[in-house]
C-alpha positions in Angstrom: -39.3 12.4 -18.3 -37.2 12.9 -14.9 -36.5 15.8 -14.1 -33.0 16.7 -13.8 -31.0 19.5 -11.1 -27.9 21.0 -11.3 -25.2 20.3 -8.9 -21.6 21.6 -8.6 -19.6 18.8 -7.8 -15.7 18.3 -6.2 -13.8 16.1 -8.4 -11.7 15.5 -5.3 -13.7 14.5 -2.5 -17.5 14.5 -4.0 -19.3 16.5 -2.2 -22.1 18.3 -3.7 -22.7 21.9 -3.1 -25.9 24.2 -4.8 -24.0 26.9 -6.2 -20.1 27.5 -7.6 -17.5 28.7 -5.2 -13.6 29.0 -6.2 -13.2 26.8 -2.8 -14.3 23.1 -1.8 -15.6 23.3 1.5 -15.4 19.6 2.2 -11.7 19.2 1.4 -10.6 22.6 0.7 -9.1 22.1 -2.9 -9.8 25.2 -5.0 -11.3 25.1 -8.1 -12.7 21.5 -7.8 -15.9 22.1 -8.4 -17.7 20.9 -11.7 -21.6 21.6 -12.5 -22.6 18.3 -12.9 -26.8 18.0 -14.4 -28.0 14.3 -12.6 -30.9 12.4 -12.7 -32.8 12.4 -9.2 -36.1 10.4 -9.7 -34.7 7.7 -7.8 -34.9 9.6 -4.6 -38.4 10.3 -5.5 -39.8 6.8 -4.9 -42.4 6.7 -2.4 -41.7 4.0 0.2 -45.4 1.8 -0.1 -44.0 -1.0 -1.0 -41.1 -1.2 1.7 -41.1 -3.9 3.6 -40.2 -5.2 7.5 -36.4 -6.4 7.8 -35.9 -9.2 9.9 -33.4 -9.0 12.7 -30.8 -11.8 13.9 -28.9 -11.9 17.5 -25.4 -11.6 17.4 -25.3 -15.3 19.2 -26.0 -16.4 16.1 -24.1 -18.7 13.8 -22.8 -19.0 10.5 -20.6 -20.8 8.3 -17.2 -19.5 7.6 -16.8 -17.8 4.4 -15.9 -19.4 1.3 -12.6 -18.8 -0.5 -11.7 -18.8 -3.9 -7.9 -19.4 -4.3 -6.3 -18.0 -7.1 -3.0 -20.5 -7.2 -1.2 -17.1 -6.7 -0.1 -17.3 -3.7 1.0 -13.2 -3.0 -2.0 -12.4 -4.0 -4.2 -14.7 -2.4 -2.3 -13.6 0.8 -3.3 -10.0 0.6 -6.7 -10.9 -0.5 -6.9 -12.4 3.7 -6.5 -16.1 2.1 -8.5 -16.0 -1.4 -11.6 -14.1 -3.0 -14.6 -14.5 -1.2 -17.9 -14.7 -3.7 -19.7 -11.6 -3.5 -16.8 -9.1 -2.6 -15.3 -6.5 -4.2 -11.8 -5.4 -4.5 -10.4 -2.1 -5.7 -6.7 -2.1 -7.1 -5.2 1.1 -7.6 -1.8 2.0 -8.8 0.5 4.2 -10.8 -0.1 4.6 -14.4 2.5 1.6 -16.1 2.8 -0.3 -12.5 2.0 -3.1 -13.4 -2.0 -3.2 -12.8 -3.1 -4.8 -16.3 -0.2 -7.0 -15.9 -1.5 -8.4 -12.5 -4.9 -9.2 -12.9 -4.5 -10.2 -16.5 -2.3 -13.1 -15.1 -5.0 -13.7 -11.8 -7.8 -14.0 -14.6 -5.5 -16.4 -16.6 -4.8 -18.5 -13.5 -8.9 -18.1 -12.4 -10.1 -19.3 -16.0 -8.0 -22.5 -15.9 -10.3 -24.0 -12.4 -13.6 -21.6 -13.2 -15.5 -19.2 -15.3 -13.7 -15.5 -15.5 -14.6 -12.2 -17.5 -12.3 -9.5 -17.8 -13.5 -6.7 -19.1 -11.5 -3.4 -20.3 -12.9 0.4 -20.7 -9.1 1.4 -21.7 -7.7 -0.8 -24.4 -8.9 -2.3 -27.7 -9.3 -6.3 -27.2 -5.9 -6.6 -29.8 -3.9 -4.9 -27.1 -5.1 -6.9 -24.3 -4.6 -10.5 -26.6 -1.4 -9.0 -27.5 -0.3 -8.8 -23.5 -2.1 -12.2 -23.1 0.9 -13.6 -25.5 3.9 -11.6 -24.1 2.9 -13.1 -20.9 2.6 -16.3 -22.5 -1.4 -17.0 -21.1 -3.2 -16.0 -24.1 -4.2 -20.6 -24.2 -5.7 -19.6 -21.2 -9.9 -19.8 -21.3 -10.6 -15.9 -20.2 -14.0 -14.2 -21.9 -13.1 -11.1 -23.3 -15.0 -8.1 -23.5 -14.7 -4.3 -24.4 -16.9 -1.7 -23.4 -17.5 1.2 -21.1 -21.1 1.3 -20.9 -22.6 -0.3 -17.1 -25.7 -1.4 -18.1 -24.2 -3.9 -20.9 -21.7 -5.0 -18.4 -24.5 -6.1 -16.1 -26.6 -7.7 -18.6 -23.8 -9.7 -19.9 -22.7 -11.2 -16.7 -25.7 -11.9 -15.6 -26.1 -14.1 -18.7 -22.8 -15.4 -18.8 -22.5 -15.9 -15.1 -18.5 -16.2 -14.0 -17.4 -16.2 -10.7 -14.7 -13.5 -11.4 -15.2 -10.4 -13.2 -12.3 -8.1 -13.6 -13.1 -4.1 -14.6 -10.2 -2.2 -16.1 -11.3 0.7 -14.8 -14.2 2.2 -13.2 -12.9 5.5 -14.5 -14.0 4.6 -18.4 -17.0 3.2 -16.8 -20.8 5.1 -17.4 -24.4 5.0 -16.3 -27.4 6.0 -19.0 -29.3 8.2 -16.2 -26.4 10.5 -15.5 -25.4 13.5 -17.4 -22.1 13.6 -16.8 -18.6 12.3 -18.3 -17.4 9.4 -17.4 -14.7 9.7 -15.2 -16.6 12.6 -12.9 -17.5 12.0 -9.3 -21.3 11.1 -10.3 -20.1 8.9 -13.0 -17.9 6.8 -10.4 -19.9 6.8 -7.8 -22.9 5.2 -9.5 -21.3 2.9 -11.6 -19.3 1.4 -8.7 -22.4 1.3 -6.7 -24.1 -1.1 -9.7 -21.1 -3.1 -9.7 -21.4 -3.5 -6.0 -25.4 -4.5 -5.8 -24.8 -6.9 -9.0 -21.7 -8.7 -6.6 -23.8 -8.8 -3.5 -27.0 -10.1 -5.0 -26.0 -12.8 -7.4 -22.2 -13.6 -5.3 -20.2 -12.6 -8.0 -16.3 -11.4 -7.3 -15.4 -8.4 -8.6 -12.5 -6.9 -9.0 -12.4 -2.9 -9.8 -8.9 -1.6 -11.3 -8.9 2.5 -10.1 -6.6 5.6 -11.6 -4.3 7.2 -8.8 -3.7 11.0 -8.6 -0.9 12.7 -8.4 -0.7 12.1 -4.7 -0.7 8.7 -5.1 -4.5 8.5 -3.9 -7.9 6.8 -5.8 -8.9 9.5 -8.0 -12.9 9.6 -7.7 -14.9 10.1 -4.4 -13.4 9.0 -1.1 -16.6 7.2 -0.9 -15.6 4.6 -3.4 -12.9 3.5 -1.1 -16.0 3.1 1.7 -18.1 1.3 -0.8 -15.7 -1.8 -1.5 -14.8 -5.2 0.3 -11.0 -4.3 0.0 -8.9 -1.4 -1.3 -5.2 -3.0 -2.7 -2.3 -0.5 -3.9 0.3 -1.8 -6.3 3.2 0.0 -5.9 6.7 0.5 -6.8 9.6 2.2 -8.1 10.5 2.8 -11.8 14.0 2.4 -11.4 13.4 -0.9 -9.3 12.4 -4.5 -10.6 10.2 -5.4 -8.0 6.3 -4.1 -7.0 4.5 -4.5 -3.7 0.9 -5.1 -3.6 -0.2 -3.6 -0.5 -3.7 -4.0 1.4 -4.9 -0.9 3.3 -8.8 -2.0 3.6 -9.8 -5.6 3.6 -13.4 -6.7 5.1 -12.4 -10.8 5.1 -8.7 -10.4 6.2 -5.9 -8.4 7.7 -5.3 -5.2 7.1 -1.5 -3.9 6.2 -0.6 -7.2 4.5 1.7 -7.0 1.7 2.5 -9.4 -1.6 6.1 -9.0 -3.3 6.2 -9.3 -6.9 9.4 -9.0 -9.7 8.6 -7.4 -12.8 10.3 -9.8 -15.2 10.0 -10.2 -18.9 7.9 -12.5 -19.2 5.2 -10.5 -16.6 5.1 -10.7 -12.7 7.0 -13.1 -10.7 6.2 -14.0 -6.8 9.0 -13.2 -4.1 8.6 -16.0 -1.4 11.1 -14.7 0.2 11.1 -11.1 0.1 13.9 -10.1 2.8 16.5 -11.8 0.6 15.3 -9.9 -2.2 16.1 -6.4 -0.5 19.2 -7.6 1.3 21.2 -9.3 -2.3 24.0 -5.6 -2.8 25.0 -5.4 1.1 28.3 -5.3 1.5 30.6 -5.3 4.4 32.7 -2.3 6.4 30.5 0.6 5.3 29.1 3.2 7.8 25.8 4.5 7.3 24.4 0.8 6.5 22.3 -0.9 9.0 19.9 -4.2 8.9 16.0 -2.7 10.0 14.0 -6.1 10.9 10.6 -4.8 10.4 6.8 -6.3 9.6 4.1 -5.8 7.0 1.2 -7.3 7.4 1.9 -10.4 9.3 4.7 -11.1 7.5 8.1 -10.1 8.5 10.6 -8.3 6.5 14.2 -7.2 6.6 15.0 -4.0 4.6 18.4 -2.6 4.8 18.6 1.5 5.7 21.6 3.8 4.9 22.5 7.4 6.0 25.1 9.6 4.8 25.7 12.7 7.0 28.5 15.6 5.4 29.7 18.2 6.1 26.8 21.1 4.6 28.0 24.7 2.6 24.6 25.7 2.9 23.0 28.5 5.2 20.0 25.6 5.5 21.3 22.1 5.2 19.7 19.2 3.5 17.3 16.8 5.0 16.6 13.9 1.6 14.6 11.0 2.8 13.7 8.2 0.7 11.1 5.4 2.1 10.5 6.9 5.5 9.1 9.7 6.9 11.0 12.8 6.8 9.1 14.3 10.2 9.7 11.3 11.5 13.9 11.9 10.5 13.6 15.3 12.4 12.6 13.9 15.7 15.7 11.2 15.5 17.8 13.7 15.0 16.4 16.1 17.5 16.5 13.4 20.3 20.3 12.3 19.1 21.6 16.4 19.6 19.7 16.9 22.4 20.0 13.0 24.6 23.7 12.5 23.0 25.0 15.7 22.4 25.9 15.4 18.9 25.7 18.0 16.4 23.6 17.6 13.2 22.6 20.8 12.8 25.2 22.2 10.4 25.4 18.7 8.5 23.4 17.9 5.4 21.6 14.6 6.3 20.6 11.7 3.4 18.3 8.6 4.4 17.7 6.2 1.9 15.7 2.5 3.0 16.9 0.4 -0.4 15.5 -1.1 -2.5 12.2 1.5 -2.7 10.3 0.0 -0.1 9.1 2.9 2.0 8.9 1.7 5.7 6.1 3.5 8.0 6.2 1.9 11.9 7.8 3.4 14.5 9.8 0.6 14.8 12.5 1.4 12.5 13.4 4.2 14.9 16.4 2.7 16.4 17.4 1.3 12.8 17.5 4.7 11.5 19.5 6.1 14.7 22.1 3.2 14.4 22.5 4.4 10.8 22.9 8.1 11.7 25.3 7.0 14.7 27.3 5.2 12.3 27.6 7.6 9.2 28.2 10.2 12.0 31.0 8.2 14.0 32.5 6.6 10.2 32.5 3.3 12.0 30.7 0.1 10.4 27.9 -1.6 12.3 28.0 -4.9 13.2 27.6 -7.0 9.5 25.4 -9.6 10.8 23.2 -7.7 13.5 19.9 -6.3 13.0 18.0 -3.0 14.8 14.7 -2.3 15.7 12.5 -0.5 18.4 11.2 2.5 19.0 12.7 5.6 19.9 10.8 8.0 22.6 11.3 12.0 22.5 13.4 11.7 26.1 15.8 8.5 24.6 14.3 6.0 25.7 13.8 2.6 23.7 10.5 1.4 24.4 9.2 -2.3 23.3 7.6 -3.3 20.0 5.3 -5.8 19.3 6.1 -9.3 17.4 9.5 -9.4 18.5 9.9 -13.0 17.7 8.8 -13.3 14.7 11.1 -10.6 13.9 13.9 -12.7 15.3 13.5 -15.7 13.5 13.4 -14.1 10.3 16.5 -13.2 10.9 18.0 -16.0 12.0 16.7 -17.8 8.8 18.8 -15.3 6.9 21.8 -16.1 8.9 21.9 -13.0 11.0 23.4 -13.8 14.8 23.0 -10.7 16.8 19.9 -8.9 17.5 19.8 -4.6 19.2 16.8 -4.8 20.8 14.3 -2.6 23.5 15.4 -3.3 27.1 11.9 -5.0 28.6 10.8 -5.4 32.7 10.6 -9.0 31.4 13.9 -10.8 29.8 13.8 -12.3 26.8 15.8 -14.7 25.6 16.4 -16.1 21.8 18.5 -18.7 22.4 19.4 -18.9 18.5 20.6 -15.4 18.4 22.5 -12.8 20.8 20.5 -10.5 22.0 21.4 -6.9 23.2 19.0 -5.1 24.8 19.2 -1.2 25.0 17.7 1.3 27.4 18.7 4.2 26.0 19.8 5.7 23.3 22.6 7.4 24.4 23.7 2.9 25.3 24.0 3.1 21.2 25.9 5.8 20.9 28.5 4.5 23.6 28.8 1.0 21.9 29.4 2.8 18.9 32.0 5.1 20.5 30.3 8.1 19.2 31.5 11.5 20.9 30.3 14.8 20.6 32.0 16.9 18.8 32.8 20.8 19.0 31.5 22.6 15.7 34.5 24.1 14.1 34.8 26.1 10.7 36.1 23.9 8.0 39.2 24.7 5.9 40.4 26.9 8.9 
């Protein structure tokens, strides 16, 4: 019989430490560690029968990779263009986002061209037929299966042999040779790693649904993340109809590419058009409100910001950002009271990018500044001009990369003015007026923005 050893395990990060201590010292999360009994005979194999690798020059050639299209197109976009046999993918997501939904649909679409499992640790097979209907794909040819145990999993599709097998999720998922619950760290790891070696050897596509925690990351090892092809996030707001499949990892494609879905009655719905999705409620002759032209991925996007700055009865006024960095909101309004000589400081602040979307470049900087400016001055922004650059800690408004692309988004969407970095180089967009800025404190002047002497209200 194999011996078995006791290790105490974090349930955060997975690292394995001999005895119990209140604190991990891989991640620093306290109480995280589990005693966890595993099964180590693998690491006692001898190495006789290894045998000599062969090694290629990087001169040499190969055929591109295959794709698999899945006739969803927002998907297939984040994917880099289309599964490629032998990858895996790891989708994770809110609890009730939408995951099920998704890939239930991509098998459904899959099974009408080629052979597609999807298998499911978390519901009984009634509950998936009866989300197969609501979504009106239960015609569709997908094999069905229920279990949580790895070893039948593998047996199965070796038999069966599809070209897509979905796994919903890799947290109900368990080896025979570990002691632990499925679920743990040990549990995760190994399971994914079968999944992996079954995809690589006989070129199967897998695609791995994963449980978020609280902070909106994998739950399992960080190594799971390492182990994959491509790491997708499904994300979204409750209160808003529409979810954003997001890529953050991808092996065959670009990284940072996004898909834009509407959660409709009938399931998921693709947004080719996205910007006029987030742009439908904009209205005119409203300060605070401001057009950001930004890019996710290598698609571009328009998202509209607002601000609200008021007066604050608070010792400690209010800084509430919604989709954007609230450090990030700090600096803005450091470099505004400091290069322009406004006063924020005594002045609760409210940033809001709507529609959910939560925006991360540094090109949203002057967006969010024109917003400020605006809500500050109570003067409207130009209705059909868009914002972006970024905004340095002296002023200055330095360049930003796929600045045409940006453009013509916007003229597509009827938009005829453009605030944009000042650049050694001119550029011109003949479609479109252009104003190019230098400075920050250029903004505020255009917008007529003075500062003003603090002053106690009501006297």
């Amino acid at each position: 019989m194999a011996k078995t050893a006791t290790h105490y395990v974090c349930q955060s990060c997975g690292s394995c430490f001999p005895k119990w201590s209140g604190k991990c010292e891989g991640c620093h999360g306290w109480n995280t560690l589990i005693e966890e009994a595993t099964v180590d005979a693998f690491q006692k194999k001898t190495t006789l029968k290894a045998q000599k690798i062969d090694f290629t020059s990087l001169e040499d050639s190969s055929p591109p990779l295959p794709r698999f299209l899945s006739d969803m197109n927002e998907f297939d976009r984040v994917c880099g263009g289309g599964l490629v046999p032998g990858s895996v993918l790891l989708v994770g997501g809110d609890p009730g986002i939408g995951k099920s939904t998704l890939l239930l649909q991509v098998a459904a679409l899959i099974s009408g061209k080629t052979s597609c499992v999807y298998i499911s640790g978390e519901e009984a097979a009634d509950q998936v037929r009866l989300r197969a209907r609501r979504l009106q794909v239960a015609e569709s040819p997908v094999q069905l299966a229920t279990t949580t145990h790895i070893g039948d999993i593998l047996k199965s599709l070796h038999q069966e042999g599809p070209v897509v097998a979905i796994i919903d999720s890799i947290q109900t998922m368990y080896v025979d040779h570990l002691d632990a619950a499925p679920g743990s760290v040990s549990q995760v790891r190994a399971s994914a790693h079968e999944l992996i070696r079954f995809a690589k050897k006989y070129g199967v596509a897998i695609i791995i649904v994963g449980h978020v925690t609280k902070e909106g990351l994998i739950a399992g090892p960080r190594v799971l993340e390492h182990m994959v092809d491509t790491v997708l996030y499904f994300e979204g707001e409750r209160g808003h109809h529409f979810r954003i499949l997001r890529s953050v990892k991808n092996r065959f494609g670009p990284t940072d590419e996004i898909g834009v879905f509407e959660m409709t009655d009938k399931g998921l719905q693709e947004v080719s058009n996205p910007s006029a999705l987030f742009l439908p409620h904009r209205t005119e002759d409203v300060s605070g409100s401001c057009v950001f032209a930004g890019i996710e991925g290598t698609r571009p996007l328009l998202v509209e910001i607002q601000s609200l700055i008021a007066p604050s009865s608070l010792a400690t006024p209010r800084r509430a950002v919604v989709g954007w960095d609230s450090g990030r909101l700090s600096m803005i309004l450091a470099v505004l009271e400091t290069r322009c000589g406004l006063t924020c400081s005594n002045r609760d602040v409210f940033l809001n990018v709507a529609g959910g979307l939560r925006i991360s470049e540094p090109a949203a900087d002057l967006a969010v500044a024109a917003s400020l400016l605006s809500s500050l001055a109570n003067t409207s922004l130009p209705h059909d001009a868009i914002f972006f650059g970024e905004v340095g800690l002296s002023g200055e408004i330095r360049p930003i990369n796929q600045q045409e692309a940006r453009l013509k988004e916007a003229f597509k969407l009827g938009f005829k003015s453009a605030f944009v970095p000042k650049t050694a180089k001119p550029y011109s967009f003949s479609e479109m007026a252009l104003i190019p800025l230098a400075h920050i404190s250029e903004l505020a002047n255009y917008l007529e923005v003075k500062p003003k002497q603090r002053r106690a209200y009501g006297g």
